[in-house]
GUVEX-872995 format. One record per residue (C-alpha): x, y, z. Coordinates in steps of 0.1 Angstrom, whole numbers, plus 5000, padded with zeros to 4 digits. Layout:
<nodes>
XYZ;...
</nodes>
This chain:
<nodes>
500050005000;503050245006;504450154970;501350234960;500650594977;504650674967;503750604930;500950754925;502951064943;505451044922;503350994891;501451274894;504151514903;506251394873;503251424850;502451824861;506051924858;506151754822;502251814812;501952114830;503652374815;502752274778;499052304790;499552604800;501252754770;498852564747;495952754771;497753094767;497853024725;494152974723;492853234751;495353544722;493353324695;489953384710;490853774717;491253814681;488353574666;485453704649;482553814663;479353594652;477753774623;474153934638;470653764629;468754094622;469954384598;468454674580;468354784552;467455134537;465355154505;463055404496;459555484487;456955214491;455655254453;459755214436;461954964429;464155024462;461654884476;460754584457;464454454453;464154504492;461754254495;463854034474;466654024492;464153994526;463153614513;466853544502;468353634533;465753494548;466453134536;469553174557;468353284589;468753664584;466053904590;466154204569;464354474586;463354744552;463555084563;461455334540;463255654529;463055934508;465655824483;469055774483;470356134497;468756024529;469555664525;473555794527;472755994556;471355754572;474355524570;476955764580;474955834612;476455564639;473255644652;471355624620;469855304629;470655134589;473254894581;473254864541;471255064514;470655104480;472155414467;471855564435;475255684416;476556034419;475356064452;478255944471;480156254461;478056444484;479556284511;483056194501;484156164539;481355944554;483455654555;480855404538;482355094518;480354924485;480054564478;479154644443;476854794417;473454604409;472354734381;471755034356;469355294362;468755524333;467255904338;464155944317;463356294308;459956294296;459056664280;457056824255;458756954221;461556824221;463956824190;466756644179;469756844195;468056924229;469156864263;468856984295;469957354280;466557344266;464857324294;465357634311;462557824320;460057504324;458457364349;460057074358;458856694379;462456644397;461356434433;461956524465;464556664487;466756374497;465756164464;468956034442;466656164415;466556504428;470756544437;471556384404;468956634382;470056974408;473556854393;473356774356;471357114353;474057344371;476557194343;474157334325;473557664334;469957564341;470057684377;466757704404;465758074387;466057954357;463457634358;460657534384;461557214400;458657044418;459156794442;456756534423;457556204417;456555854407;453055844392;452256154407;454556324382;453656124353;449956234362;451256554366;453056574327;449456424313;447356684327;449856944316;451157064348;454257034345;456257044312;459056764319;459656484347;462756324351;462755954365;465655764374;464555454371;464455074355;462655074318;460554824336;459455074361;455755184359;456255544360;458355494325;455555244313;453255514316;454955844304;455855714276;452055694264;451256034274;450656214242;452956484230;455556324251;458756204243;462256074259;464656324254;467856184241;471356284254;473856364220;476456494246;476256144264;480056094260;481556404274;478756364308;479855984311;483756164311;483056444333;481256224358;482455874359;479255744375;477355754343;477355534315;476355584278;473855344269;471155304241;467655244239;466655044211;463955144182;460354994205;462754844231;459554994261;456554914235;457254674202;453554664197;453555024193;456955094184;458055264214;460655484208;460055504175;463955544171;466755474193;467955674220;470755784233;470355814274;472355824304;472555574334;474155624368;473955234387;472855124421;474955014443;474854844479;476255044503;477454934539;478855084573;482654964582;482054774605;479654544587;480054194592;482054044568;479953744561;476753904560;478554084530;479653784514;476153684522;474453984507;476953934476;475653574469;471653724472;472553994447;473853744425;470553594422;468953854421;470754084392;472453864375;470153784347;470354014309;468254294309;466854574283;470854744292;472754514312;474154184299;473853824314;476053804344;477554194341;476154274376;476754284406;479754434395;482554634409;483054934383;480255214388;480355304421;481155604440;482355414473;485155244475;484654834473;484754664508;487654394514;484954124513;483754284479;487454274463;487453894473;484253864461;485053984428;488453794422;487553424436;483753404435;481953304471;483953194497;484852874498;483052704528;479752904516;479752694487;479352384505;477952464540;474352634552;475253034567;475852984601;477652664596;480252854574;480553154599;481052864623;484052724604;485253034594;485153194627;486952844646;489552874623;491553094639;491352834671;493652594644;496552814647;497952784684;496752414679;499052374645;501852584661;501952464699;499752144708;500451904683;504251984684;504152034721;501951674723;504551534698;507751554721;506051534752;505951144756;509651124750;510351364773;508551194800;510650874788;513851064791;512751174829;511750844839;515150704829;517450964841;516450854877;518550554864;521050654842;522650924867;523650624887;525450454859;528550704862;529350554897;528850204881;530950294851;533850454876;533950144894;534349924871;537050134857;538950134887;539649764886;541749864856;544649944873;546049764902;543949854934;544749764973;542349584996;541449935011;540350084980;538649764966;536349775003;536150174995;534450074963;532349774978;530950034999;530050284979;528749994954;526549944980;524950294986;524450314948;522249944950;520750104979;519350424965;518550244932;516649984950;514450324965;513950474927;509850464919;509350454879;506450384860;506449984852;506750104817;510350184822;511049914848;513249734825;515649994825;515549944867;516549594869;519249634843;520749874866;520649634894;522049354872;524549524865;525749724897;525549314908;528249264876;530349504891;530249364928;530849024916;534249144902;534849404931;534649074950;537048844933;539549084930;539449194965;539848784970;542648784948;543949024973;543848845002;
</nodes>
């Protein structure tokens, strides 16, 4: 029972000075590890779009059922357009975490600090007005009464912009804050002599201007130097009955001009909720349009934001890797335990690794520290030795079996104990004869 008590003492000792201090490096690995792991992307986000009646709105609710597949809850925030959407995100307190935003307006707030994942598709501005002619533009309409939105509308910033280029400043024209199908009702019933949309040609306040009479889309022959003097804009082209074949609407092509929308998040938006929202406008916007071809958006050219890291990856190498294979929150999972494979790679497995043969090499040092008294005795008898000296080595023979014979191992290593003995035995047995030989 005393053997017993002594080794499990010793075992337990010998195992915390081996064991112990690689645990506690391995635990001070993963608790730096944990300090700089992920947080766990939120549940519930929301998202800024605008008027109930546009498209903001409906690609809102879009993205609300994708998202939704995954266990995201898109909360859609109605707004005034994108001036306010902007404003919104550049307030910490603003409440909004993404947006649509229409292009041109992030130059009214260069310094807000917002990031983009990408543009989602074009958005053409429609000027619908009365007597137009060939070489008109927005020079021409100075002096009318104009449909331009609200305050904090896209619409609105963009058209207060394109008409100071122009010389066309607020004396100069009426801008009323009409919009939607109010303006379009507005243009039929000859209240006002132009409305300006930004919108999709699918978009029912461009369905229905184009059918008021004495109404047409005024082209833009100057497209190329706007799309150079503001790189959000692109040049595109309406085709001859591209809104109306049946009735050949336009009756010839167009030339119009397009800012994009893009998605616009706060910095600190969780990376895999924009990886996430990346993936959902790929669904969504992917497909060819009247202007956009199969697979051009999302995209990373248009916008007025600089692309987000996640964005850039995005772009280059297509959806991350585990979200190609795993549900959301399983990929966040992975993605966020990750990190925890790093002190395990660099210190447990190599710690691990060396630590049984360690333990090995402590178990038989208690042995092999007694061989150099073995070794000197046995080396003594090499040169000619008196009786004295030969019982001097008996003796201290003797000690040596004695403290060997108190040495606790693990029975693993027990082989190595007995060899000892054997041999210190070797040893006496010719200390003996030749102290015989002596005599």
């Amino acid at each position: 029972m005393l053997f017993g008590r002594q080794w499990r003492q010793w075992r337990i000792r010998d195992y915390c000075l081996v064991f112990g201090p690689a645990l506690l490096l391995t635990g001070a690995a993963f608790a730096v590890a944990i300090a700089f792991m992920k947080p766990a992307p939120p549940r519930r986000i929301v998202l800024a779009t605008g008027r109930s009646d546009g498209a903001y709105h409906q690609f809102g609710l879009r993205y609300q059922s994708e998202l939704a597949r995954s266990g995201v809850t898109v909360v859609l925030r109605q707004t005034s357009g994108s001036v306010e959407n902007v404003t919104l995100l550049a307030d910490p307190a603003g409440g909004v975490d993404v947006a649509f935003v229409q292009g041109g307006v992030g130059s009214l707030t260069p310094d807000a600090g917002l990031l983009a994942l990408g543009s989602l598709y074009f958005e053409p501005l429609w000027v619908f007005a009365r007597g137009l002619r060939d070489a008109d533009d927005f020079r021409s309409l100075r002096g009318k009464r104009i449909a331009v939105g609200p305050e904090g509308s896209g619409t609105r910033a963009l058209v207060d912009l394109l008409l100071r280029a122009n010389g066309v400043t607020s004396p100069a024209a009426t801008l009323l804050p009409l919009a939607g199908l109010d303006a379009v009702r507005a243009l039929r019933e000859q209240e006002v002599d132009a409305a300006v949309f930004v919108a999709s040609p699918e978009a029912a306040t461009v369905r229905e201007a184009i059918t008021v009479p004495g109404v047409a889309v005024m082209g833009f022959p100057r497209a190329e130097a706007y799309s150079r003097l503001y790189p959000f804009l692109s040049r595109l082209t309406l085709p001859e009955g591209a809104l109306d074949l049946g009735r050949n609407l336009p009756a010839q092509e167009i030339v119009l001009l397009a800012p994009t929308t893009s998605l616009v998040t706060r910095s600190d938006f969780h990376p895999a909720l924009g990886d996430l929202l990346l993936i959902a406008a790929t669904k969504i916007h992917s497909r060819a349009g009247v202007f956009e071809r199969p697979r051009q958006f999302p995209s990373q050219d248009f916008t007025d934001f600089p692309l987000s890291a996640e964005a850039q990856r995005f772009y280059q190498n297509g959806p991350p890797f585990l979200s190609r294979y795993l549900p959301f929150w399983a990929a966040t999972l992975v993605d966020r335990l990750k990190i925890m494979l790093l002190p395990l790679i660099v210190f447990a497995i190599p710690l691990f690794k060396i630590l049984p043969p360690t333990f090995r090499w402590r178990a038989r040092r208690k042995i092999y520290t007694w061989y150099t008294q073995v070794q000197a005795a046995d080396l003594a008898l090499s040169k000619p030795c008196g009786a004295d000296e030969l019982d001097r080595l008996l003796g201290e023979l003797d000690h040596v079996e004695e403290q060997v014979r108190r040495i606790r191992i693990p029975p693993a290593h027990s082989e190595s104990h007995f060899h000892l003995r054997a041999h210190i035995d070797l040893v006496r047995a010719k200390l003996s004869a030749a102290r015989a030989a002596v005599r």
